[in-house]
Backbone as numpy.savetxt, mean C-alpha at the origin, in Angstrom:
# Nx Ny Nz CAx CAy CAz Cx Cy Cz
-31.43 12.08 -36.82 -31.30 11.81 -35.41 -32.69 11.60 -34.81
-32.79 10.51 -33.71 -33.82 9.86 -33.46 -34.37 11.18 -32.75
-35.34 11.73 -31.83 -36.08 13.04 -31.14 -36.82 11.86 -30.31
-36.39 12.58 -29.14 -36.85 11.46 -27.66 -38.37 11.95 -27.68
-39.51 10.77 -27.59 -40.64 11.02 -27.44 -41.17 11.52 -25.98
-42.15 11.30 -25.54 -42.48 11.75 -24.57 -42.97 11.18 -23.33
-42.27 9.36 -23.76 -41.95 8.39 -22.77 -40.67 8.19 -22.45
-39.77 8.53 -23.50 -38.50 8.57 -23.41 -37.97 9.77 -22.72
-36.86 9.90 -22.09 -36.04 10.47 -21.32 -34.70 11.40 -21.70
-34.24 12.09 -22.17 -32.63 12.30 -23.04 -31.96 12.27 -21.29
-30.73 12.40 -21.72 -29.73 11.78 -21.21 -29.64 13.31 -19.90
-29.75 14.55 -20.56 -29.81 15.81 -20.14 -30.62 16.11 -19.09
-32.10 15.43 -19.57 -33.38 15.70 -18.50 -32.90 14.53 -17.80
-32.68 13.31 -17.34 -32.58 12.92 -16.29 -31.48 13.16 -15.45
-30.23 13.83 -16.27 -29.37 14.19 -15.00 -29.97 15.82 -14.69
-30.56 16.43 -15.68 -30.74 17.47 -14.83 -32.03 17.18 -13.24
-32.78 16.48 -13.55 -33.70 16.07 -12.64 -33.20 15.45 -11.60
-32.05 14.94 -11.46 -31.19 13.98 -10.21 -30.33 15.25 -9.78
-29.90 16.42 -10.62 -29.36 17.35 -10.01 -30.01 18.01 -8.82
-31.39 18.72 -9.90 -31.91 19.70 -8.83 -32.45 18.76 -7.40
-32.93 17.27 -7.72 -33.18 16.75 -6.29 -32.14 16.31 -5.59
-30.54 16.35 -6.30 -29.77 16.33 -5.09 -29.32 17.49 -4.43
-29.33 18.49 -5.16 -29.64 20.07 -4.33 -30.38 20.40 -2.98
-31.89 19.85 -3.84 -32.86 19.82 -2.92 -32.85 18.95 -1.42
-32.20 17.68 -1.39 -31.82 16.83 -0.31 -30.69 17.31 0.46
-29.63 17.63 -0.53 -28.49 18.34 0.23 -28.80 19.50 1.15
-29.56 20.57 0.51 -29.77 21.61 1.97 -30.56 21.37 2.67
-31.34 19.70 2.84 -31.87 19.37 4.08 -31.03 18.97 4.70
-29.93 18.30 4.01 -28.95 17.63 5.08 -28.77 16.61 5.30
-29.79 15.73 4.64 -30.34 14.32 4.78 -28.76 13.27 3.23
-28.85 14.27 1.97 -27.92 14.29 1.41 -26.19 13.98 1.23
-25.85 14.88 2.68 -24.48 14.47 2.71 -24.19 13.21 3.21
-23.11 12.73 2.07 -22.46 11.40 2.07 -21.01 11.59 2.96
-20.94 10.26 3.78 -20.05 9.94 4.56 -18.91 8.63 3.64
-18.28 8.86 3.46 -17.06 7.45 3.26 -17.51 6.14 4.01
-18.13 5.00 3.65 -17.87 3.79 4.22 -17.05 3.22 5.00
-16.68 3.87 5.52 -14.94 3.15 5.76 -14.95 2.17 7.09
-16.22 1.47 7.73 -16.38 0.18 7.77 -15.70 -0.66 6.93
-16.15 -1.11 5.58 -16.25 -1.63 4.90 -14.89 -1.52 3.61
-14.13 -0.32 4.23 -13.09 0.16 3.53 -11.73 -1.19 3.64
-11.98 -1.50 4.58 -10.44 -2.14 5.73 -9.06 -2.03 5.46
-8.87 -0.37 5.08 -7.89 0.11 5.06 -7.86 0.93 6.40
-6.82 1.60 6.46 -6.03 2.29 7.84 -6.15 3.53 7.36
-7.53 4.11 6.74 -7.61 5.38 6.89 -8.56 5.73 7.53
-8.63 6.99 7.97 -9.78 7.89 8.81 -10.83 8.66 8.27
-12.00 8.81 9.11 -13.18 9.28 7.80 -12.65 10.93 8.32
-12.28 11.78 8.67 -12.22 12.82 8.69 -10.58 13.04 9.11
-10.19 13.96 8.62 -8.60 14.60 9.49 -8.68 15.84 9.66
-7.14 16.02 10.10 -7.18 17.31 10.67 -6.18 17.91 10.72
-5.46 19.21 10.57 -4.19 19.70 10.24 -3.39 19.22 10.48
-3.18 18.64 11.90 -2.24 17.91 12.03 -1.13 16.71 11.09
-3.23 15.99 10.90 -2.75 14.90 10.48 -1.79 14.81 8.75
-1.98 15.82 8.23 -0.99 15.93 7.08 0.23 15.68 6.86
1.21 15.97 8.38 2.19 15.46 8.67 2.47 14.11 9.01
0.98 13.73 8.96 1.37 11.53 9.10 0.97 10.76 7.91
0.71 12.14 7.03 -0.01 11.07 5.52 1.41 10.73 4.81
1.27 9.50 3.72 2.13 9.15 3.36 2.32 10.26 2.47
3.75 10.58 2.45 4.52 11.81 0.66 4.18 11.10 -0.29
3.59 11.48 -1.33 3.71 10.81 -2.64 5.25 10.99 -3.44
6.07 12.00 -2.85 7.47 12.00 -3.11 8.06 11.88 -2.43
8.15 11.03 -2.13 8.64 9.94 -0.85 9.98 9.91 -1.20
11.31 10.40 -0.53 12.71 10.52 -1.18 13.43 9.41 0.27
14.10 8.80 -0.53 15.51 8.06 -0.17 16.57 8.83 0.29
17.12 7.89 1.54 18.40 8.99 2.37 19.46 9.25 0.75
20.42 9.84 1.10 21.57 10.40 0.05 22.28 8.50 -0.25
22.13 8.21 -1.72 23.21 6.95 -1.66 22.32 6.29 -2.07
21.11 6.68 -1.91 20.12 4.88 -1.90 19.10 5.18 -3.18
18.63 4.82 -3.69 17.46 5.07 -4.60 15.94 4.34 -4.35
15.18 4.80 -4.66 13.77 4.01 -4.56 13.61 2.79 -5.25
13.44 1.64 -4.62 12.97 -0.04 -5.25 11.48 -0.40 -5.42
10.63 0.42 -4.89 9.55 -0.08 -4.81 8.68 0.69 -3.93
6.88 0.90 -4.17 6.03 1.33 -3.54 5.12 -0.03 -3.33
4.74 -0.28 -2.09 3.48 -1.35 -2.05 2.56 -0.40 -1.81
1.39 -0.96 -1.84 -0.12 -0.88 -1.15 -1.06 -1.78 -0.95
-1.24 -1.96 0.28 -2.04 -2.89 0.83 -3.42 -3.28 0.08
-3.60 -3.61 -0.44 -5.12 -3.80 -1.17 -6.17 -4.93 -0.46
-7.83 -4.82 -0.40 -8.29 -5.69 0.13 -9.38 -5.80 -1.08
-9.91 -6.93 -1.26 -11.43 -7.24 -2.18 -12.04 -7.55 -1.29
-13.36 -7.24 -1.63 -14.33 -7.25 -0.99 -15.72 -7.70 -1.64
-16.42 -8.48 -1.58 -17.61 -8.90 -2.51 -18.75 -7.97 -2.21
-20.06 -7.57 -2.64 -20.47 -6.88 -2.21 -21.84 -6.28 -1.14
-21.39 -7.89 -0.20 -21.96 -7.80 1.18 -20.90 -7.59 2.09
-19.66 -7.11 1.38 -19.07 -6.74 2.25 -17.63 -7.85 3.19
-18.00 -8.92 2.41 -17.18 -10.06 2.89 -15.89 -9.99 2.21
-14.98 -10.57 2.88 -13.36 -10.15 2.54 -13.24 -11.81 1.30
-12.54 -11.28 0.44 -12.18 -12.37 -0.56 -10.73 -12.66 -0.76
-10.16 -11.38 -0.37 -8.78 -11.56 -1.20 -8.21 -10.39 -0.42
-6.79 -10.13 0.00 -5.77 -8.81 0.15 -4.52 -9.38 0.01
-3.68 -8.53 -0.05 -2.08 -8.62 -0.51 -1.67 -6.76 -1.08
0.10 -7.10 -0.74 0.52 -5.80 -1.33 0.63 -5.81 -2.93
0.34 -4.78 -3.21 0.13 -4.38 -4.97 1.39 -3.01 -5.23
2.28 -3.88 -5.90 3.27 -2.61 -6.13 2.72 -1.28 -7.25
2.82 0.02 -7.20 2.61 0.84 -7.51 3.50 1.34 -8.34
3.71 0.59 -9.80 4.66 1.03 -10.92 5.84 0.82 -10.66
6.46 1.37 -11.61 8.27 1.29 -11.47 8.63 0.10 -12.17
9.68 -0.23 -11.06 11.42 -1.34 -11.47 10.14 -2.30 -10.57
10.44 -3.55 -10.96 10.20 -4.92 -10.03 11.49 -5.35 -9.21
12.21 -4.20 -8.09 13.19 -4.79 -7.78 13.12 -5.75 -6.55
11.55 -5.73 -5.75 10.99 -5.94 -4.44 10.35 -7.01 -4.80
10.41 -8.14 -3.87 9.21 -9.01 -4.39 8.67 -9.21 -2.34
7.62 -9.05 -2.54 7.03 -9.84 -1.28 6.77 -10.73 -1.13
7.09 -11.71 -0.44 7.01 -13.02 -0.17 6.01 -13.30 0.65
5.61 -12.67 1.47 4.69 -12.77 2.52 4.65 -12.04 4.02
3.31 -12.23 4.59 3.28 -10.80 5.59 2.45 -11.92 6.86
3.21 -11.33 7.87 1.80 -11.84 9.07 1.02 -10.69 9.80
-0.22 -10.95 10.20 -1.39 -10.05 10.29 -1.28 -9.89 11.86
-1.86 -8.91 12.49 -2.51 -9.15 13.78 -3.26 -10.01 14.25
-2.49 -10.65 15.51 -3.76 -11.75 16.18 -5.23 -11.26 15.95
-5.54 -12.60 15.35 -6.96 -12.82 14.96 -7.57 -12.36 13.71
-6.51 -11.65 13.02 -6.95 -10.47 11.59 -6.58 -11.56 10.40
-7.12 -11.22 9.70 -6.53 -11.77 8.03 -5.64 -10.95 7.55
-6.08 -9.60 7.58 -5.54 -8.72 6.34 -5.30 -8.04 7.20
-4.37 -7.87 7.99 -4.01 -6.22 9.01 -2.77 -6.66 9.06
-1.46 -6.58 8.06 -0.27 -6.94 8.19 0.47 -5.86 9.44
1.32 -6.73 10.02 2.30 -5.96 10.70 3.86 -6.33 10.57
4.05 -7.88 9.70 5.19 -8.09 9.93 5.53 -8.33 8.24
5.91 -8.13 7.32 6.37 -7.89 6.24 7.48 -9.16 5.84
7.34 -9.89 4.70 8.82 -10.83 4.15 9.23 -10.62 2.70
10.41 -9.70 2.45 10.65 -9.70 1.40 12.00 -10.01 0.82
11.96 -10.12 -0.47 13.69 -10.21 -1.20 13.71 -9.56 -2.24
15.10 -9.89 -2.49 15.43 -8.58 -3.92 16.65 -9.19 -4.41
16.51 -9.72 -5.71 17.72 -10.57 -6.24 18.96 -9.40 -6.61
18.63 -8.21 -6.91 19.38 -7.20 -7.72 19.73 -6.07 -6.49
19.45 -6.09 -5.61 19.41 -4.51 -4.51 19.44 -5.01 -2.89
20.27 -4.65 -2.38 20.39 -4.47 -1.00 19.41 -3.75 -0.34
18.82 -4.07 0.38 17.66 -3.16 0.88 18.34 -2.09 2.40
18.21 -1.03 2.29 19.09 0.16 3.34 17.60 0.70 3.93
16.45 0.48 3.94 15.42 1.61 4.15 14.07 0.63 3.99
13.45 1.08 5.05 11.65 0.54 4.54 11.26 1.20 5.53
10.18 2.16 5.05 9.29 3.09 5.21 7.72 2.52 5.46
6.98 2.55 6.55 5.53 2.07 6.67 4.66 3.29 6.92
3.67 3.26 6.42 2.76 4.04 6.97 1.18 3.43 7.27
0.90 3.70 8.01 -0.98 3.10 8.94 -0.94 3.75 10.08
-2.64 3.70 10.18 -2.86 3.95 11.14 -2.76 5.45 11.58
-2.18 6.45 10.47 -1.87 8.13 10.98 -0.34 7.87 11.48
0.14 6.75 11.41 1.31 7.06 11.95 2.40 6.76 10.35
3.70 6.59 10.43 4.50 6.34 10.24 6.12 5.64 10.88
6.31 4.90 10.01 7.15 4.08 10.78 8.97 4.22 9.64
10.08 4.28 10.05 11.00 4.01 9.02 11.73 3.27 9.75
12.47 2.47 9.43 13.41 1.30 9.85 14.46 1.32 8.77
15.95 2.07 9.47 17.01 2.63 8.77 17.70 1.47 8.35
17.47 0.01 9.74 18.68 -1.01 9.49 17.94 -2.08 9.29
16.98 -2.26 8.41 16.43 -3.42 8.34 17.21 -4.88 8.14
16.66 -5.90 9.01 17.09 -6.97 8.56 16.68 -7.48 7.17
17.80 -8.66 7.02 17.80 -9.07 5.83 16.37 -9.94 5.62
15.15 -9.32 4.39 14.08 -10.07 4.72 12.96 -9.89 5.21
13.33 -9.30 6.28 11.75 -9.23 7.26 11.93 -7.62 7.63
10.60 -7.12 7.17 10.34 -5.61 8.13 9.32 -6.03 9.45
9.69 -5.20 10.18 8.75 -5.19 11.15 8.12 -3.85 11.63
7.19 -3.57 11.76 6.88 -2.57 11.94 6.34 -2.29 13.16
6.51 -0.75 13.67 5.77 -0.16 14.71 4.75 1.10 14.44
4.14 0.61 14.00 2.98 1.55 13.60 1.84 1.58 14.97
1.59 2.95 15.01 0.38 2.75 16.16 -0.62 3.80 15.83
-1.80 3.74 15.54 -3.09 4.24 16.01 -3.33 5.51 16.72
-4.53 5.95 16.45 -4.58 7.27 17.64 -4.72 6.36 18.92
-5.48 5.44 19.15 -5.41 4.64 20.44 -4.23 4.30 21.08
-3.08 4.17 20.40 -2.28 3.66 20.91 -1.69 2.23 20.51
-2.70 1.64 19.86 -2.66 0.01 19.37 -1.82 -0.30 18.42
-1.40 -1.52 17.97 -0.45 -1.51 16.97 -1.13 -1.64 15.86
-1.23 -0.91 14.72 -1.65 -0.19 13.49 -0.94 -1.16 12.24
-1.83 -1.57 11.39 -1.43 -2.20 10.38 -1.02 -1.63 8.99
-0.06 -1.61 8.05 0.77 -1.32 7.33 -0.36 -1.41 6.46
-0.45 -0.37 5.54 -1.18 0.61 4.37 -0.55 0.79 3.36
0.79 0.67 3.30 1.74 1.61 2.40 3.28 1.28 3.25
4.19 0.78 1.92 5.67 0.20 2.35 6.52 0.79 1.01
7.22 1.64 1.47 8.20 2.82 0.83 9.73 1.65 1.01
10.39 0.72 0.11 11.62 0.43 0.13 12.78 1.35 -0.43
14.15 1.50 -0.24 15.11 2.30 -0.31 16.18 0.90 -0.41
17.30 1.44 -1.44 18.86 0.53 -1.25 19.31 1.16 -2.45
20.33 -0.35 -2.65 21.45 0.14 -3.72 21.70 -0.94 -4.22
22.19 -0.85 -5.37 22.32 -2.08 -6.26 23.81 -2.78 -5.85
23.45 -4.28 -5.54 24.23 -5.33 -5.33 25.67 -5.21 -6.39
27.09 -4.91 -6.26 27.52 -5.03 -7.61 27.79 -6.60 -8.24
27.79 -6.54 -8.96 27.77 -7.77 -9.79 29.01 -8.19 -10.36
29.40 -10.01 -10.24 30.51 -10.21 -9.98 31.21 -10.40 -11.35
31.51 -10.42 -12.44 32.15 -10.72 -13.66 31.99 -12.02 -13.65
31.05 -12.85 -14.89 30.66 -14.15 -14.86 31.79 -15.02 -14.55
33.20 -15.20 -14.85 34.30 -16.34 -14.38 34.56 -16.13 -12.86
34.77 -14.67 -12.59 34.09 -14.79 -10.81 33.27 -15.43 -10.00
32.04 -15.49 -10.97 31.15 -16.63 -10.25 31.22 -17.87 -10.26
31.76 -18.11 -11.43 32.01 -19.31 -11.10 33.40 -19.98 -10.82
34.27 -19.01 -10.50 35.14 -19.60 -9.53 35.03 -19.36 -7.84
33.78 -18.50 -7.33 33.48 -18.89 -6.48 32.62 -19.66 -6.48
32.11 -20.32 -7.48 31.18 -21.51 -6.93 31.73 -22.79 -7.25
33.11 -22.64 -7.77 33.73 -23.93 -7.68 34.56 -23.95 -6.29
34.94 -22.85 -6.05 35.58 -22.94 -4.64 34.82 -23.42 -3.37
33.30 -23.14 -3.46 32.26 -23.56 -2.60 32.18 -25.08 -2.78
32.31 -25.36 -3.97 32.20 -26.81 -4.46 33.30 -27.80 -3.89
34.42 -26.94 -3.94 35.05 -27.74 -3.69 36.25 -27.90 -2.19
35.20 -26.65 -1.22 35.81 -26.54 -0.06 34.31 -27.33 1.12
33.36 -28.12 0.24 32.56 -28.75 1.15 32.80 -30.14 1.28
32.31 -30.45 2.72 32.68 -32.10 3.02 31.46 -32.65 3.36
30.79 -32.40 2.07 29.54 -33.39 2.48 29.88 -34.67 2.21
């Protein structure tokens, strides 16, 4: 084994040397790090507070009785690293692919601050969509077919852009293949184009 000379560095002495001077900076004070969250352009807050636990999203996020979970989004943004926006969209978070998003519209004047949600689901009726931003939370029991909309608001008061979209339903039943296609000959053959 090579023995670090005495220009060289081991791996040990330089983190121990970045230790004790971040010790040393820290009980000046000069040390403690704050979250970016400029630069975050998500809908979280650099500090909370007891309260606010009751507005964070559940990570066990449960469905009324009847319905099962289809899908978790999360808002994602890229960012290059001056800070300029490149890219956002929702990023589903594991599971079934039973959700697909089609597309979202933002707040006047925003790129990436969705408030209005477009989705489908070839396999599942959608009964439930759950938002969370902004410290708030939003659920919408009767969603239309398609589009969520959300009311999310801010400690200000403002309307708050969607962070996190919790879907809920039930599976479509499915028709016995000569079913289908005797309703799609009946469609066929009850049109007068």
């Amino acid at each position: 084994m090579k023995q670090p000379t005495t220009q060289q560095s081991t791996r040990r002495t330089v983190l121990r040397t970045l230790g004790a001077g971040g010790l040393t900076v820290g009980f000046a004070g000069v040390g403690t790090a704050q979250p970016d969250y400029n630069r975050s352009r998500r809908n979280d807050t650099p500090q909370g507070d007891a309260d606010s636990a009751e507005t964070q999203p559940d990570d066990d996020f449960e469905c009324p009785d009847g319905m099962e979970p289809l899908g978790t989004f999360e808002f994602v943004t890229i960012e290059d690293d001056d800070g300029e926006l490149l890219d956002c969209y929702f990023l589903q978070e594991g599971g079934e692919y039973y959700i697909t998003i089609t597309g979202y519209e933002s707040k006047e004047g925003e790129d990436c601050e969705p408030i209005d949600v477009y989705y489908e689901s070839d396999s599942h009726e959608i009964g439930q969509v759950a938002s969370f931003g902004g410290q708030d939370i939003h659920i919408d029991e009767e969603p239309e077919d398609g589009i969520y909309e959300s009311d999310l608001e801010n400690n200000g008061g403002q309307q708050a852009a969607i962070s996190l979209l919790h879907f809920c339903g039930t599976e479509r039943e499915r028709l016995p293949d000569s079913a289908e296609a005797d309703g799609e000959a009946n469609e066929t053959a009850g049109s007068t184009d």
